[in-house]
Every structure is written in structure tokens, then in C-alpha cells.
C-alpha positions in Angstrom: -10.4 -12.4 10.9 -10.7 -10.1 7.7 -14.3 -9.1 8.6 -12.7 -7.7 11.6 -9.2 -6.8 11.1 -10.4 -4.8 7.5 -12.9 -3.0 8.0 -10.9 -1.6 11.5 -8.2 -0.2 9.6 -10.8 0.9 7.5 -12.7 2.8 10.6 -8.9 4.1 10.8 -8.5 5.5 7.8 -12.3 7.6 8.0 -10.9 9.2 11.3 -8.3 10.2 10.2 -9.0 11.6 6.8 -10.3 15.1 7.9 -6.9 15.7 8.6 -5.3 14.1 5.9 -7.2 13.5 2.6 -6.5 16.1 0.3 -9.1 15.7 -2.4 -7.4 18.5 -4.7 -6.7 16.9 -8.4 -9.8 14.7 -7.7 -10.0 12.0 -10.5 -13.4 10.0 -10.8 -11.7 7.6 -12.8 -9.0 6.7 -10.0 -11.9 6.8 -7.5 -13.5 4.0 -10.0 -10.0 2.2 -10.3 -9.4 2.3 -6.0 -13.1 0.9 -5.5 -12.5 -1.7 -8.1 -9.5 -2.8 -6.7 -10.7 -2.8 -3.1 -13.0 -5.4 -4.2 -10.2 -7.9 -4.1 -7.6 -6.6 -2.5 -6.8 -6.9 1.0 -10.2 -9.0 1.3 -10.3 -11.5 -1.0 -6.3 -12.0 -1.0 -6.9 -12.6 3.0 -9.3 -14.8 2.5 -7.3 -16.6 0.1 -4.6 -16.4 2.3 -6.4 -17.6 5.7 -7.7 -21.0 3.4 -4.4 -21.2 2.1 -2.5 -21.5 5.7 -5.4 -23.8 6.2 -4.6 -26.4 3.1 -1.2 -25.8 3.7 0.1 -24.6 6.5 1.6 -20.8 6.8 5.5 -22.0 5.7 4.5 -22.7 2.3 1.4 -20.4 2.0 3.9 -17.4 2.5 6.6 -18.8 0.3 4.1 -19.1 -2.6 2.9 -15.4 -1.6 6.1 -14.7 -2.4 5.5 -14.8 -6.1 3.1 -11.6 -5.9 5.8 -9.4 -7.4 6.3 -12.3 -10.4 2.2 -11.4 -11.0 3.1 -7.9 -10.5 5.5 -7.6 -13.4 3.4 -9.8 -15.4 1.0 -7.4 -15.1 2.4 -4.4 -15.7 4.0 -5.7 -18.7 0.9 -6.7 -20.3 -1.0 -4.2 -18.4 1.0 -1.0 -19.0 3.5 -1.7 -21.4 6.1 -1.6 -18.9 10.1 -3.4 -19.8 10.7 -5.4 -16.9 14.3 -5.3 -16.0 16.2 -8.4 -16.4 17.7 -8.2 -13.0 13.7 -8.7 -11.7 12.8 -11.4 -14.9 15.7 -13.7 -13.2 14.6 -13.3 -9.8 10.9 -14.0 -10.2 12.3 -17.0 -12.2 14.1 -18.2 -9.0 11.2 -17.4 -7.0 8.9 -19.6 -9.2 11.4 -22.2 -9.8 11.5 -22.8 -6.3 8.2 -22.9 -5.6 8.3 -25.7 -8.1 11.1 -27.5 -6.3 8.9 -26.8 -2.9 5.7 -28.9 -4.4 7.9 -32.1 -5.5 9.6 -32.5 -2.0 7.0 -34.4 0.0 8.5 -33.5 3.3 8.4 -29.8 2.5 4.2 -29.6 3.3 1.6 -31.0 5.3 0.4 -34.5 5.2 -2.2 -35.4 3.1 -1.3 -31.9 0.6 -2.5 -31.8 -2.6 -0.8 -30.3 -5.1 -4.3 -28.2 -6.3 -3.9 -26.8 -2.8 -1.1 -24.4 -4.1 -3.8 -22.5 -6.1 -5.0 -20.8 -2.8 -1.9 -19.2 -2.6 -0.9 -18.9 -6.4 -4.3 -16.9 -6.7 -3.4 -14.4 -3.8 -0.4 -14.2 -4.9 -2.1 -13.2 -9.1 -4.6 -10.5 -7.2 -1.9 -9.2 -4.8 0.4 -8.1 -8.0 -2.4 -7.3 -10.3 -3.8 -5.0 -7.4 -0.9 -3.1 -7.3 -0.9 -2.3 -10.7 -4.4 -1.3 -10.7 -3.5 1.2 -8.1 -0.9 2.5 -9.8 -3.1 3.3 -12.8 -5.1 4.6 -10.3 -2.3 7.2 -8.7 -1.4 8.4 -12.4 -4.7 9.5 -12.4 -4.7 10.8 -9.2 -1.6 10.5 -7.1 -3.1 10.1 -3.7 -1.9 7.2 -1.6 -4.2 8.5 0.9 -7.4 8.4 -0.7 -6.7 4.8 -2.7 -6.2 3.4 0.9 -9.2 4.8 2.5 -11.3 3.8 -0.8 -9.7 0.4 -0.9 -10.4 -0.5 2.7 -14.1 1.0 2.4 -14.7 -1.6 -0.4 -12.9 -4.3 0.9 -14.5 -4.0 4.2 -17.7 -4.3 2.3 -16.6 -7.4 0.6 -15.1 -8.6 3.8 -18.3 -8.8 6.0 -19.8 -9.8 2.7 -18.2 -12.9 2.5 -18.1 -13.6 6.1 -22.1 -13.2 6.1 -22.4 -15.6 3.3 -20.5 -18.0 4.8 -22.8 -17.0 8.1 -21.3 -16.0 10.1 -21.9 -13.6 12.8 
């Protein structure tokens, strides 16, 4: 599914950026930044995501998804020196807390779950929010939505059908 559904909206972008990109204030650096963020994000997060709904089924895969914006702060905090508000600290605290709660109630998951399974998520979850940070370094350098997309989905395409043909398939 990413091999396909990626590099499509990647196709998408490419047609449409004649009419769209606007390459004034061009920033090597962001272009760097995009590319190196595309390497894991949509791909790798789907990927993670698609094994994750596998393991776990998709009720608790996006609940644990739900803790991207936790990373997010995280990361941007450690990252960029940002304060992270308290209103946000106590509601990635509820988020993770009951993520916690989620994993000790048996009847919440799948039969046969194993508790290691939640790192499928949990690691989507990490690159989602550290993604997003890396693109906003990225659009400080260059602030065009536009162009991170379109350079984002070019790499990720590549790592897409990358990983699809190392798995082989077709």
C-alpha cells in the first residue's frame, strides 16, 4: 500500500508544481532537511503503521499514534529549545497514561498481543513528531509548504518502493 499510495501523491505533487512551487528564497539547507525527513516520513511511519494494525489491530495502533504530538514536543524541546506549554505537558501526560492503562487491560487488544508489539506504533508515533519538527527547521529556512511536500514525497516514494522491493515484492 505505501509503494502505491506514496509515490501517487507524489506523481501529484510533480504535476502540479509548475503552477505552484515558488522556488524564490530557495534554501539548500531546507532542501537537505525536506529530503532527510522524507526518508522516514510518510514511508517508514506507514510501514510502521500497516505492521502495527497487523500486531495489533487498527483500534489500538491509532490510539498509540495518538502520542505523535507527545514526541513532537519532546522534540522540539530538546530539538529547538522550545517551552512547551503546560496546558500541552498535561495532555500528552493523559495521552501516555492511557496508553499505559490500554496495554494492562487484556480485553482492550488482540489475542495473543504482546506487549513489545506496542513499539510498532510507539516508533511511528517518535518519527511522526520528530518529522514535524524537522520540517519546521526546514520552513525557517525556507518557508515553503509546497516544496517540503513535493521533496518529502519524492524521497519517501523512493524509500517506499525501496522497501517494498526488498521485501520483493512486485
Amino acid at each position: 500500500g505505501a509503494a502505491i499510495s506514496i509515490p501517487i501523491a507524489a506523481i501529484l505533487f510533480v504535476v502540479a508544481s509548475p503552477f505552484v512551487l515558488d522556488t524564490s528564497g530557495f534554501s539548500l539547507a531546507a532542501v537537505l532537511l525536506f529530503a532527510v525527513v522524507g526518508l522516514f516520513f510518510p514511508a517508514i511511519v506507514t510501514i510502521l503503521t500497516f505492521r502495527s494494525n497487523e500486531q495489533l489491530g487498527p483500534t489500538v495502533t491509532s490510539a498509540v499514534s495518538g502520542t505523535a504530538p507527545l514526541f513532537a514536543l519532546l522534540a522540539a524541546s530538546l530539538l529547538l529549545d522550545e517551552k512547551i506549554p503546560a496546558q500541552a505537558a498535561a495532555a500528552a501526560a493523559g495521552v501516555a497514561a492511557g496508553i499505559v492503562l490500554l496495554s494492562w487491560k487484556p480485553s482492550s487488544v488482540r489475542r495473543g498481543f504482546a506487549r513489545w508489539s506496542l513499539l510498532w506504533p510507539v516508533a511511528g508515533a517518535m518519527l511522526r513528531g520528530v518529522a514535524q519538527v524537522g520540517a519546521k527547521v526546514g520552513l525557517l529556512l525556507w518557508p515553503n509548504p509546497f516544496a517540503a511536500g513535493l521533496i518529502g514525497y519524492a524521497v519517501s516514494s523512493a524509500t517506499a518502493i525501496g522497501a517494498d522491493r526488498c521485501r520483493g515484492g512486485d
